[in-house]
C-alpha positions in Angstrom: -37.9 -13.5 30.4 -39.7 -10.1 29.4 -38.1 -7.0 29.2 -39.2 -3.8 31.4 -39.9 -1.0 29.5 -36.5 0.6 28.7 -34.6 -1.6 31.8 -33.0 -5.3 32.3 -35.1 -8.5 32.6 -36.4 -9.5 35.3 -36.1 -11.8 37.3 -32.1 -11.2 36.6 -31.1 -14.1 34.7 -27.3 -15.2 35.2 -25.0 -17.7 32.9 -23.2 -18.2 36.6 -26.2 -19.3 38.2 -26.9 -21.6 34.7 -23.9 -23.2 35.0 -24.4 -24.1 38.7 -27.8 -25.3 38.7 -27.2 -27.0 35.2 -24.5 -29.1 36.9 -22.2 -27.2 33.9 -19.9 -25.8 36.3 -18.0 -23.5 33.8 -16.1 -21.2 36.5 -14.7 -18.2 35.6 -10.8 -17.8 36.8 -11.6 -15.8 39.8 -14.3 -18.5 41.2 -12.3 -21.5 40.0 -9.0 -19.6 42.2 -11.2 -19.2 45.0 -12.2 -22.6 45.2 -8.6 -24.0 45.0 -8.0 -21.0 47.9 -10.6 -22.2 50.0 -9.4 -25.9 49.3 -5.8 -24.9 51.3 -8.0 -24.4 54.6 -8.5 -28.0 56.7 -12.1 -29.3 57.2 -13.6 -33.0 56.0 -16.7 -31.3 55.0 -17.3 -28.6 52.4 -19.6 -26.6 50.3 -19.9 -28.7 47.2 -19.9 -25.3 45.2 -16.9 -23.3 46.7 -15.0 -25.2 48.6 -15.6 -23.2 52.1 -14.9 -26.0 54.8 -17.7 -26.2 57.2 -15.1 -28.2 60.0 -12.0 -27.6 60.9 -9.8 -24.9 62.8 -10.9 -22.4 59.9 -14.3 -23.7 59.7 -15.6 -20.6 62.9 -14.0 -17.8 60.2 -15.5 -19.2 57.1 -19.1 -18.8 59.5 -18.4 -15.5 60.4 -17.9 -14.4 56.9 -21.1 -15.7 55.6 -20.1 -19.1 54.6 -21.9 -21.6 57.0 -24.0 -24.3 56.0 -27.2 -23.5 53.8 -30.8 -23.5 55.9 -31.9 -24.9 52.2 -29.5 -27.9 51.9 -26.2 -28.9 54.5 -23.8 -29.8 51.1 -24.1 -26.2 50.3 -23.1 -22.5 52.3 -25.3 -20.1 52.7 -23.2 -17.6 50.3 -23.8 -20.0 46.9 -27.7 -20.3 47.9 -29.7 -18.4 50.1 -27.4 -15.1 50.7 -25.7 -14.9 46.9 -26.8 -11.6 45.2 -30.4 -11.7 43.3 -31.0 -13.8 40.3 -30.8 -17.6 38.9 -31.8 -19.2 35.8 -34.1 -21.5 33.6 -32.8 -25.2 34.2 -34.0 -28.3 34.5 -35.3 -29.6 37.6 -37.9 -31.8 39.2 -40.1 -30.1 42.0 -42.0 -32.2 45.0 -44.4 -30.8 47.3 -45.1 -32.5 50.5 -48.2 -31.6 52.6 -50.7 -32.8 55.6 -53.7 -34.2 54.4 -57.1 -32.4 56.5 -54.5 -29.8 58.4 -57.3 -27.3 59.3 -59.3 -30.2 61.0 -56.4 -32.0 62.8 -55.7 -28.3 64.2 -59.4 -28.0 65.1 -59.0 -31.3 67.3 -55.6 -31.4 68.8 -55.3 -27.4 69.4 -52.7 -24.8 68.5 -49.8 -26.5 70.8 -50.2 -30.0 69.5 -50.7 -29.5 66.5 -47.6 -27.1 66.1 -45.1 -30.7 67.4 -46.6 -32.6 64.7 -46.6 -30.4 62.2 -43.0 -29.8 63.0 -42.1 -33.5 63.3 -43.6 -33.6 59.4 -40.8 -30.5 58.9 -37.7 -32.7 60.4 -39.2 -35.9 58.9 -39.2 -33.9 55.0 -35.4 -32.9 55.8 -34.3 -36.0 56.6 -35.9 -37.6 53.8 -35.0 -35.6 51.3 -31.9 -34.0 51.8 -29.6 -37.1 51.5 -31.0 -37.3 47.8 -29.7 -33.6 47.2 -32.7 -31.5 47.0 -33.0 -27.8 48.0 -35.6 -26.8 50.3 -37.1 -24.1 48.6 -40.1 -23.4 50.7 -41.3 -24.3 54.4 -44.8 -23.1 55.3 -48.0 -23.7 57.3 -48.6 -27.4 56.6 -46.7 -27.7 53.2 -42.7 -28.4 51.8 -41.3 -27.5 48.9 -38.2 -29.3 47.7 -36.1 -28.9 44.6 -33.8 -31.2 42.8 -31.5 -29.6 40.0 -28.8 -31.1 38.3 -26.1 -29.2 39.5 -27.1 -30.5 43.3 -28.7 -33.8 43.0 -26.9 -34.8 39.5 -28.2 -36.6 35.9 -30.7 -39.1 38.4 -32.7 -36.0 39.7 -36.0 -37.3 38.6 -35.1 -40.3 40.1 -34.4 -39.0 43.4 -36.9 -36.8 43.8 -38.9 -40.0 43.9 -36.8 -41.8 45.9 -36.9 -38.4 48.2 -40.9 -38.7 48.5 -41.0 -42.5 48.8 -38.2 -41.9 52.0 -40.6 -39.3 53.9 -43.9 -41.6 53.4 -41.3 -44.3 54.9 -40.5 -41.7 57.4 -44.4 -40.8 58.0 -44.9 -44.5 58.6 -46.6 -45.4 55.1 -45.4 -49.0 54.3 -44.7 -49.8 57.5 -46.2 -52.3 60.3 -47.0 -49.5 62.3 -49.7 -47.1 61.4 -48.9 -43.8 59.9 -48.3 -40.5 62.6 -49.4 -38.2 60.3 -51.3 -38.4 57.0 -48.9 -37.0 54.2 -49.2 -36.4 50.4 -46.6 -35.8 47.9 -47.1 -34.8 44.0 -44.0 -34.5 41.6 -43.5 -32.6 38.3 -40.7 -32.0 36.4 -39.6 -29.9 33.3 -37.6 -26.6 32.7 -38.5 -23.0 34.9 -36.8 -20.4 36.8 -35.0 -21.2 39.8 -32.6 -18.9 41.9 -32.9 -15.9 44.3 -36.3 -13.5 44.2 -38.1 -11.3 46.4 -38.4 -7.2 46.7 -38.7 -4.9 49.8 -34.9 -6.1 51.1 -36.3 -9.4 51.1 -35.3 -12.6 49.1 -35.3 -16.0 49.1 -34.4 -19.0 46.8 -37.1 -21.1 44.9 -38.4 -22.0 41.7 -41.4 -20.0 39.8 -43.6 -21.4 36.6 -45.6 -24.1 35.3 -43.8 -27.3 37.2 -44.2 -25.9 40.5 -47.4 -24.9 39.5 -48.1 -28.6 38.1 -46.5 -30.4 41.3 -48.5 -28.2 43.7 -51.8 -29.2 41.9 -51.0 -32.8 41.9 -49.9 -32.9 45.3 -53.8 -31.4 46.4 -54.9 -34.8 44.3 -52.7 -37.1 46.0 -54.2 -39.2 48.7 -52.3 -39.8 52.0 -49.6 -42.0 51.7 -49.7 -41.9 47.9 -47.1 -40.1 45.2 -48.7 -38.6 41.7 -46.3 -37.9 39.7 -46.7 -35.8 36.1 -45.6 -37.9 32.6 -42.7 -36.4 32.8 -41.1 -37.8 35.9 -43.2 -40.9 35.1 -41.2 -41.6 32.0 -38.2 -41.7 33.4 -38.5 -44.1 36.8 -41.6 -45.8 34.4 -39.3 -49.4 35.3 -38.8 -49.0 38.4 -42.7 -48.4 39.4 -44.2 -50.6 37.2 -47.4 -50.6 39.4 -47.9 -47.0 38.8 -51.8 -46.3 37.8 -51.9 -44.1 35.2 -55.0 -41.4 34.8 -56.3 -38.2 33.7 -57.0 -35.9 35.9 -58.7 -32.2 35.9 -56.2 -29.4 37.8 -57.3 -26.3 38.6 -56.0 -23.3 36.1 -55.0 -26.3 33.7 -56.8 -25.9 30.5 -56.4 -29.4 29.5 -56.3 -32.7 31.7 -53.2 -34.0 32.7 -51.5 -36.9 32.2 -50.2 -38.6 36.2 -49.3 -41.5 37.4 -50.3 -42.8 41.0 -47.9 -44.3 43.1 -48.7 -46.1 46.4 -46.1 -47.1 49.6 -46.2 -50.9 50.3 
């Protein structure tokens, strides 16, 4: 990351927030006691990063202190995601994007009210789908969602299931199905290496991922058809055997200089 003239990079780059992200999970002694601390209060569920049970006769105090279950994935608390201080790293990761096909028309013909339900029945159905394959919601806006998968979260396989996470909410949108779709619903998927962790300014932040990848996977999503995944060679290569219908192209994205290398995937 650049360096400000005479100050600190930014965004704040952190070997903790590395390690976690990586799936590395080096803990200093005072994290690695607190987990074992936080291990001693009853609860069958728990933040995967700290230990802070989420049920349980403890669970109410562990909310009240900060750590309840993360808005941006349930197998995490709020204070290792969304509220932990400013920051993250450049890790791995795969990045999906999720969006309505012809939102501005479907608003124009079912009206503000209506369209509002479906659009957050597409919200639910991209929760459900992908949050049992351990990605991160990193953004949730107008007629679009943003998922992440990191090692750390999702594990070695999180190409993999951020496919497997896309192919669920078509399934979910009724792509595949012997029923017609509710909703028409593209997904594009890239993956490499970029920042991910906590931004923002103005007493505002929020956790995402910033460079080329997201970049890439918004682009191919805009190119995806509804009820189709496009994913970029790089996610291709790895789940190449289990698609093997995949159609391969080159295609033209806007602020790419060069075409880019996708692969087409189709529910059913």
């Amino acid at each position: 990351m650049a360096e400000s003239a005479g100050g600190p990079s930014f965004p704040p780059m952190s070997e903790r927030w590395a390690a976690i992200l990586r799936g590395e999970h080096p803990l200093r002694f005072a994290q690695r006691a607190g987990r074992r601390a936080f291990a001693i209060a009853p609860g069958s569920t728990r933040c995967k990063l700290c230990n802070a049970p989420f049920t349980g006769i403890s669970a109410g105090a562990f909310r009240l202190c900060g750590y309840g279950q993360s808005r941006k994935n349930p197998q995490l608390c709020a204070r290792c995601v969304e509220s932990a201080p400013e920051g993250g790293a450049v890790v791995p990761l795969s990045v999906l994007f999720a969006d309505v096909r012809g939102y501005t028309s479907l608003t124009e013909r079912l009206g503000t009210i209506a369209a509002t339900s479906l659009v957050n029945r597409f919200y639910e159905a991209a929760s459900k789908a992908c949050l049992p394959y351990e990605g991160l919601l990193g953004q949730i806006a107008g007629d679009e969602v943003m998922v992440l998968f990191v090692p750390g979260l999702a594990g070695r396989s999180y190409q993999e299931k951020a496919v497997q996470a896309g192919a669920s909410l078509l399934d979910a949108a009724g792509y595949g199905q012997s029923t017609s779709s509710w909703v028409d619903v593209g997904v594009g998927i890239a993956s490499g290496e970029e920042f991910v962790g906590n931004v923002g300014g103005g007493g505002f932040k929020d956790f995402t991922a910033i460079g080329d990848v997201t970049n890439t996977a918004a682009r191919l999503t805009s190119t995806a058809r509804a009820g189709e995944i496009v994913l970029d060679a790089a996610t291709h290569s790895v789940v190449a055997g289990d698609y093997p219908a995949a159609e391969r192209e080159l295609l033209s994205l806007k602020g790419k200089g060069a075409d880019v290398e996708a692969f087409r995937l189709r529910l059913g």
